[in-house]
N, C-alpha and C positions, 0 to 999 in steps of 0.2 A: 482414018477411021478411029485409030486408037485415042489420038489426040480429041476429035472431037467431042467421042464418049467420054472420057472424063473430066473436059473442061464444064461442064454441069458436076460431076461429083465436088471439083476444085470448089467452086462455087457456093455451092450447099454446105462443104465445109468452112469458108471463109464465113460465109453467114451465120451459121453457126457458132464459130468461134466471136464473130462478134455478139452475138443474143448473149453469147455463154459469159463476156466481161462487160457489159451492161450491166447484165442478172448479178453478177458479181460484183458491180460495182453499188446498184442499188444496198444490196444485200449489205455489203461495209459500209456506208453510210449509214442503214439502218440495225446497226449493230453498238449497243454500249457497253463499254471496260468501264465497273462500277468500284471505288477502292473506297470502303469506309472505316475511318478510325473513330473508334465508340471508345477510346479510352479513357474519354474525358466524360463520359456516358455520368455518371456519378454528379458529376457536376452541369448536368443537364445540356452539354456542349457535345455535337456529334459532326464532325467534319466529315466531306466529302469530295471525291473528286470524280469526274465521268468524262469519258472522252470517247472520241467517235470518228470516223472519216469526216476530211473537210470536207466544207459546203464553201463555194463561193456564189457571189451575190448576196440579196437578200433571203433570209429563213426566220422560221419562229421556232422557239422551242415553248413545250407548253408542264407546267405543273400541273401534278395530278388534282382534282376537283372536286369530282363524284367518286367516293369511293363505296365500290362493292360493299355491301350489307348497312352501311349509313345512310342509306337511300336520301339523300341529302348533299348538298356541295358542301363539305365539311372537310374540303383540300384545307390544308393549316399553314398556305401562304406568309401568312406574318410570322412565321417561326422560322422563314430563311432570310438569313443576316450574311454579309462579307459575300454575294456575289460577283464572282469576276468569270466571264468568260474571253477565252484566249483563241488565238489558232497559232499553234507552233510556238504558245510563249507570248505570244503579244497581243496585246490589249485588244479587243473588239469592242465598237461601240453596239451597247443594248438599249432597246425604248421598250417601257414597260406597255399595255395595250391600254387606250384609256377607258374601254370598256370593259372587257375580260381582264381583271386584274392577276389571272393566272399566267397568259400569255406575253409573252416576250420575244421584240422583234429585234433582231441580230443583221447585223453587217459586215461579210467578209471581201474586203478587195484586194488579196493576197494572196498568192499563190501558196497552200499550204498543206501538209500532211493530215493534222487532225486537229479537230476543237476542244479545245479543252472547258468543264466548268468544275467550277469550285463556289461551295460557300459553305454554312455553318445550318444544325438546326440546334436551334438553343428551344428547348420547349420550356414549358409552364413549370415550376419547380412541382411536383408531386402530379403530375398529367404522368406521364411515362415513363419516370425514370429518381429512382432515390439514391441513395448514398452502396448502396447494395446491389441494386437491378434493376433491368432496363427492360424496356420492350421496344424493339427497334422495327419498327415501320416503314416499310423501304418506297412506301408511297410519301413519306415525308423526306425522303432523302435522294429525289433526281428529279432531270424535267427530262423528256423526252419529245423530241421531232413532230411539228404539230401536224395533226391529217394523216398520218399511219395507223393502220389500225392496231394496239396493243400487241396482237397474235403475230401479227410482221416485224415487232420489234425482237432482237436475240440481246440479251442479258448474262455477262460474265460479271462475276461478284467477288469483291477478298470482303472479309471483316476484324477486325483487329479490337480485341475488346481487351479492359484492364487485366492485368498481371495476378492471376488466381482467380478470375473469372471461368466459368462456362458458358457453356450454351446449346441451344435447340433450334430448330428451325425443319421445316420438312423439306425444304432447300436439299436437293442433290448434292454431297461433301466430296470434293479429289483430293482434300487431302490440305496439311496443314505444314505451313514453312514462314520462318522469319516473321514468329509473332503472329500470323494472320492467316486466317483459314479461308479456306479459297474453295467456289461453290463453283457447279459443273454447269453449264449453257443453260437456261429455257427463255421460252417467252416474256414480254414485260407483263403480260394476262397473268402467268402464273408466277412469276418472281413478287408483283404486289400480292398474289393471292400467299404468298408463304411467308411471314413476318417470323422474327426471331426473338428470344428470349436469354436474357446474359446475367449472369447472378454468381455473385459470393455464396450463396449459400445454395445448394443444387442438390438434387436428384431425379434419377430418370429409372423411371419407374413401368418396367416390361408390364403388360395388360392382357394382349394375346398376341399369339403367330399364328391363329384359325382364321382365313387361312392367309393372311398378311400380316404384316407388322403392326401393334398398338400399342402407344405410351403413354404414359403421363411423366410430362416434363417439369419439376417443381422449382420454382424461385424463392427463398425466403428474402424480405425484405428490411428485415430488423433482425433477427435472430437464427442460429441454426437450427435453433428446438421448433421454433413454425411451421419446419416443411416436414415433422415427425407425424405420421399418418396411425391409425391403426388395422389392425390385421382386418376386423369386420371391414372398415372401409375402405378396403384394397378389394374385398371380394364383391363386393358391390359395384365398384368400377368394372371389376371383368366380369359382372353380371350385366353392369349395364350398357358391353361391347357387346357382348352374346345375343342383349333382347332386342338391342335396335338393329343389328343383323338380320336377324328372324323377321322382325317383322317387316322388314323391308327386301328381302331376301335376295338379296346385292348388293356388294358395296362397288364405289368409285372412285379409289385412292389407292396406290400406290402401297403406300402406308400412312397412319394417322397418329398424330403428335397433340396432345391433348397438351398448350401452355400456359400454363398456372403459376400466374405470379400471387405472392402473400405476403399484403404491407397495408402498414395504418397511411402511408403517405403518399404509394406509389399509385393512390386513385384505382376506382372500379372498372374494372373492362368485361364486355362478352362480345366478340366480333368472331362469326364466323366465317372459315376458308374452307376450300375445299379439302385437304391433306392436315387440315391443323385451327383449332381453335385459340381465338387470348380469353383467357379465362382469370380474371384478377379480382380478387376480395380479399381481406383485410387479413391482419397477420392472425388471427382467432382461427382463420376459414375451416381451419383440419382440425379443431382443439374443442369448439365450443358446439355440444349439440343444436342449437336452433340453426348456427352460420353453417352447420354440416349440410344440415337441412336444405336451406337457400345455396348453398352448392350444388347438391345431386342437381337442382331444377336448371341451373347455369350450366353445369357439365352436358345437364342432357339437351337444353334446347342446343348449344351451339352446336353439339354434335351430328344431333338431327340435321342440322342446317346444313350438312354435308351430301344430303341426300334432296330435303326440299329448300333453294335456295341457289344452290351453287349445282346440283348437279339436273337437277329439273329448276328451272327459271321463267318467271312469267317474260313474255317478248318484251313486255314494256318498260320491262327493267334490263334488257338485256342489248348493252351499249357496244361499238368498237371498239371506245377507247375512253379515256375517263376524262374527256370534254364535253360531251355528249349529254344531256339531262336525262334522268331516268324515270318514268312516271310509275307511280304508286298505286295503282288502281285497284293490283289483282294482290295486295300484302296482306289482307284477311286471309289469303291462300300461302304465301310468303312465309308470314308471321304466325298469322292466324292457329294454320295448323301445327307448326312449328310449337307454340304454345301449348296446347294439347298435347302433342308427343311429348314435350320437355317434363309433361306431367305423368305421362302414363307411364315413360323408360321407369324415374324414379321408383315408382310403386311398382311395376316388376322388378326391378333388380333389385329389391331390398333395400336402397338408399330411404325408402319413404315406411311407413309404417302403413296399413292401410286409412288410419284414422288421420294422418296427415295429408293424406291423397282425402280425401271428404272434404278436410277442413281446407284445403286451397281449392276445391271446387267450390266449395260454398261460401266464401270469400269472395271468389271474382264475380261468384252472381249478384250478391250483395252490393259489391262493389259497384259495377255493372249497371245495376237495377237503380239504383240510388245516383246515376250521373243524369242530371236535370237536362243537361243539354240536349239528351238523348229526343227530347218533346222536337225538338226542331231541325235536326240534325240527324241526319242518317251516316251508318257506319263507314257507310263508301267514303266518306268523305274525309272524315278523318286519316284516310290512307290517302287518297288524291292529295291532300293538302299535304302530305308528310315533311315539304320542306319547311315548313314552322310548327307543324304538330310538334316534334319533337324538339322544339327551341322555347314553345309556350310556358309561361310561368306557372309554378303550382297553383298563385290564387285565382279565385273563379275557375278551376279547371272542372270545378261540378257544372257550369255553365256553359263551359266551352265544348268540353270531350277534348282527348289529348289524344293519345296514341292507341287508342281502344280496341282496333284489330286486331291486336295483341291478345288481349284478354276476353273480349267479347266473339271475337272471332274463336278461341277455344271452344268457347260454350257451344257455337252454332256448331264446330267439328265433333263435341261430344254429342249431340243431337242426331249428327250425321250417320253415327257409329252405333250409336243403339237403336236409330231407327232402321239401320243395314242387319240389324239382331231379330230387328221384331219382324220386320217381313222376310227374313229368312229361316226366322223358329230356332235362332243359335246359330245355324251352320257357315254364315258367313258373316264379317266384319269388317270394319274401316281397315284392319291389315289387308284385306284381298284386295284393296284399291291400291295402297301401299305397293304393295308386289309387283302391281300390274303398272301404276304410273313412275313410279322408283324404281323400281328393281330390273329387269334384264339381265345382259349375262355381265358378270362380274369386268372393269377395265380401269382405265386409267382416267384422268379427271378429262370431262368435258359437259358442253353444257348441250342440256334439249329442252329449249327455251316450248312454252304454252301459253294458252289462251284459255278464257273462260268456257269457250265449248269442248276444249280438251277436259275438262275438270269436268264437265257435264257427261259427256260420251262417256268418259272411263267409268263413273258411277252407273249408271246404265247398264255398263257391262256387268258390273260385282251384283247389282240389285236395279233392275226399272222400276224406275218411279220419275215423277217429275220434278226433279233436282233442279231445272233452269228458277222455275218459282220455286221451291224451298231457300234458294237464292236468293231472288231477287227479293222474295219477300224480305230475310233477313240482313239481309247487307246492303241493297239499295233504294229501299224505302224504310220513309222515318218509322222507329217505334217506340211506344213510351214505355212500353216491361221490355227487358231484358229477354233471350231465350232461355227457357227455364225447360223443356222436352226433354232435352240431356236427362237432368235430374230426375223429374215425376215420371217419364215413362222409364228410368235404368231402374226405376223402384226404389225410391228415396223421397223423402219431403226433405223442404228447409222449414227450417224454424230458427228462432233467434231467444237464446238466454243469455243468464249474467257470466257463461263461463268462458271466458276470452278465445277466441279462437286463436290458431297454432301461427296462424300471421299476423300477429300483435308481439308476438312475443320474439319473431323473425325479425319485425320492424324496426325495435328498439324503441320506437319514439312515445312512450304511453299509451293510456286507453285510447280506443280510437271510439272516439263516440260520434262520430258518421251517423252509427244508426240508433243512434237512441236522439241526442238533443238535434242532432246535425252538426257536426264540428270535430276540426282538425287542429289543435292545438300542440307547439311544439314545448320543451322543458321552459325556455324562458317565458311562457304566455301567452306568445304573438299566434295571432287565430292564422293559419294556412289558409283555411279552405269552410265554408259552408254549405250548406243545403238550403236553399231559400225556401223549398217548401217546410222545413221542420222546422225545432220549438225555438235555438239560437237566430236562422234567419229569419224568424216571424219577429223577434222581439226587435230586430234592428243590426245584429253585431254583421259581422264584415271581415273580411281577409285585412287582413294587415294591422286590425288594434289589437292592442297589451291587454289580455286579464291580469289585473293585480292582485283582486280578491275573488276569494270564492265562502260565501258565506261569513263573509267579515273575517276570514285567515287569510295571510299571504299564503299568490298562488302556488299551485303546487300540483306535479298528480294525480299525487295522495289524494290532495284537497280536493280538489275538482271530481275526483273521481268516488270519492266519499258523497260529496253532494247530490250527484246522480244517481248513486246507488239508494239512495235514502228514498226517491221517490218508488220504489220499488213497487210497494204495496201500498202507496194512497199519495194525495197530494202531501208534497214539501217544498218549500222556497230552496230555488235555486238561484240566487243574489251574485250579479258578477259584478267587480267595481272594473271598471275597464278605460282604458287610456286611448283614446284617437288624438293623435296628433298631440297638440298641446291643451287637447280637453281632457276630462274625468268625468264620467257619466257610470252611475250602476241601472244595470238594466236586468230586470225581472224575466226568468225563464219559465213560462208556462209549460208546464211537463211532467207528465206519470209515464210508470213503466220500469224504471230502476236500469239498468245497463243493459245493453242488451249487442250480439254477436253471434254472428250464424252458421251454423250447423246443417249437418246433414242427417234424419233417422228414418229407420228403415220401413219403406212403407211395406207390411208382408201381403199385400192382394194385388202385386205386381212380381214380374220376375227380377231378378235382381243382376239386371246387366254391368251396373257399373261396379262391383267388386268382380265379376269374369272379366270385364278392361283393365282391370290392378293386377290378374293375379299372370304371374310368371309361364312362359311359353314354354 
């Protein structure tokens, strides 16, 4: 009897034992030892090695594709050089796939411990990385087991970067030996979502400990003096941890690493992660009032994006693993309102003044309002299409629509929030959606992926009304105005005079006379962009020809903008000599009105909602 009672126990154990080294053995298989030397980071060369339990037979390993917040296949494939993959040291033969050029099929017919791969990412000289700092992308630096889903994959990291270097990362640190620092276990989901930052020239700059950890992590990229901040704009950063807390009233990280690289060469970035944003503009970024300006708005959307993006995600962006296509549907909700917050945090925290908070409302409307494309073309679409929205060239983008969710989609969230004011008589606001679809109890990063009827329901709850059409009207059907409700019911008109607004002068690139002739001209001449219903594309001109003159003077800003201004109060010749191709043709600009650039004033037989959305909680 005794015997027979526990040859079942015997059993269940041996079963067990075997489920338990399966599980284990999947588990090392689907585990990679990540060892990157960025010492050559400088010189645009970042070597790699990854190794993992053997596989015999056939497998595929796959590069990453789609990456999170590029909602695009914008894997940078071509930037891996010197592949070799190994088992135990010896050669494997690899066939690249001749359709997915990401994937790679591998043959192992040798009994072996682990695979090894090796190769190089040599990026774009000024893409990621100058003679000072790097921004290290760990989705450009491994391929990973194809058909696991990210979250099954376990990621151990060293990194080795040059001799006087720093660095940041929201990367888990165990500590640092022989040269190279050595990052503690997570998922491949969360190791691509934590990118790092290595610089000669550093500061890491405490923000708050209310009630987690917040920094800003600084790169200079040409000088030490670049990453010199001032006291005001240090109190503005931890103004503007404070206000995006509040209004969202939860956070979802750990701690958060705000990384800020500053280089004329190290190229633009704003990608956000869930524990950490790339935050990169030019070496001025911290020096020059207007680039201070287009900061705050870069700090605060990616930030935001910590919350709508990464921590609430529409489903249709929200993939396994990064082979996966991600569709764009719901990015007016994505981007959209992300755009909106990136503008409100600024103008609470003090980074914005409130008349720069006006002047970038009334810009995007302008802006906005003035995209011809708009006649034919509904906003959805420009998000559906996002794998070439954001690849489309600047000229005819008045024609086409670009990436307009972005900015068009603010307008409809500022619409959203003063109409949540007026049927509630003040007491409630787009924060109480905030709270309710964001916010819950404070934890660690993960995502709660939604749908259009989530975004509907939760408004519902803050204020009933019928949000599915306030929707559809505005985002999935065509419209030829812009939404302007925001504006006229927060108690404000636009108007348009000769006094530039505050993003012309953000831009750098001269007048932008958009709204006066129609036309986007850069310093040597070349037209970018027109409006084919105003006074340049009536006369004929076109993206891509030279203005040479403007009123019989070589062109010029000055020039040009002298001539515009001249019609101010009556008719004036506006004479352009202009170069297509290997032609010269002057072409006559029909046009009164003088410069003209738009504003916001206050209308006083309305309530004035949009300075109570600026002002500080």
């Amino acid at each position: 009897m005794k015997n027979n009672a526990t040859k079942p126990v015997r059993v269940a154990a041996l079963f067990l034992c075997t489920v338990l080294l399966f599980v284990s053995a999947v588990f090392a298989q689907n585990s990679i030892r990540l060892d990157v030397d960025a010492t050559r980071a400088a010189i645009n060369i970042i070597h790699v090695k990854e190794t993992f339990a053997a596989k015999t037979g056939d497998f595929d390993l796959y590069y990453p594709k789609w990456i999170p917040g590029e909602h695009s296949p914008t894997g940078t494939i071509n930037d891996m050089v010197n592949l070799y993959i190994t088992a135990d040291g010896k050669p494997l033969k690899w066939q690249r796939d001749p359709v997915d050029m990401f994937a790679f099929h591998v043959t192992n017919t040798q009994p072996a411990k682990q695979i090894e791969v090796e190769f190089d990412d040599v990026s774009q000289p000024g893409t990621v990385a100058t003679a000072n700092l790097a921004r290290i992308k760990w989705n450009r630096l491994l391929m990973y087991p194809r058909g696991v889903k990210s979250d099954d994959i376990k990621v151990t990291a060293s990194m080795r970067v040059p001799a006087g270097w720093q660095y940041a990362t929201a990367l888990p640190v165990t500590g640092e030996s022989g040269g190279a620092v050595k990052f503690g276990e997570v998922n491949l989901t969360a190791f691509i979502d934590s990118p790092a930052i290595i610089g000669k020239y550093f500061a890491k700059v405490p923000l708050s400990n209310d009630p987690v950890p917040v920094e800003m992590d600084i790169a200079g990229g040409e000088t030490a003096e670049s990453i010199k901040y001032k006291p005001e704009t240090l109190e503005g950063w931890k103004n503007l941890v404070k206000q995006a807390n509040l209004a969202f009233g939860a956070h979802h990280y750990k701690s958060y690493k705000f990384l800020l690289t500053l280089s004329d060469y190290g190229g633009s970035e704003g990608l956000e992660h869930h524990e950490s944003s790339e935050d990169g503009v030019d070496t001025e970024g911290l020096s020059d009032q207007y680039k201070l300006i287009d900061l705050g708005d870069l700090l605060s959307h990616e930030y935001t994006h910590s919350w709508n993006g990464k921590y609430r995600r529409p489903a249709s962006l929200t993939t396994p693993d990064f082979e996966q296509p991600m569709h764009g549907d719901l990015l007016w909700v994505y981007e959209g309102l992300t755009q909106y917050l990136g503008h409100v945090f600024p103008a609470r925290s003090g980074l914005w003044t409130p008349e720069v908070y006006r002047d970038y409302i009334a810009d995007t409307y302008a802006s906005m309002d003035t995209q011809t494309g708009r006649k034919w073309r509904p906003l959805v679409d420009t998000a559906t299409s996002v794998q070439i929205t954001y690849s489309s060239p600047r000229a005819w983008m008045n024609e086409r629509r670009r990436v307009d969710y972005y900015d068009e989609g603010s307008l409809i969230w500022l619409d959203a929030d003063v109409l949540i004011r007026q049927k509630s008589n003040g007491k409630k606001s787009l924060d109480d959606f905030l709270h309710k679809f964001h916010g819950g109890p404070n934890g660690d990063p993960h995502v709660v992926p939604y749908t259009f009827d989530d975004v509907v329901r939760t408004l519902n709850e803050v204020v009933p009304y019928d949000w599915r059409t306030f929707f559809m009207d505005r985002v999935y059907n065509v419209n030829k105005t812009a939404p302007i409700g925001g504006i006229t019911n927060g108690g404000w008109k636009l108007v348009y005079n000769d006094t530039p607004n505050v993003q012309d002068s953000l831009r750098g690139v001269g007048p932008n006379l958009m709204y006066s002739i129609g036309l986007i001209v850069n310093a040597q001449g070349v037209i970018r962009d027109i409006s084919p219903d105003l006074a340049a594309g009536k006369a004929g001109l076109a993206p891509g020809m030279i203005i040479k003159k403007a009123n019989g003077e070589d062109y010029s800003y000055e020039n040009i903008h002298k001539a515009v201004a001249a019609t101010k109060n009556g008719p004036a010749p506006i004479k352009l000599e202009v170069q297509n191709g290997g032609d010269t043709a002057t072409y006559d600009i029909s046009y009164t009105g003088g410069e003209k650039y738009p504003h916001l004033v206050r209308d006083e037989s309305k309530p004035d909602y949009l300075s109570a959305i600026g002002k500080p909680r």
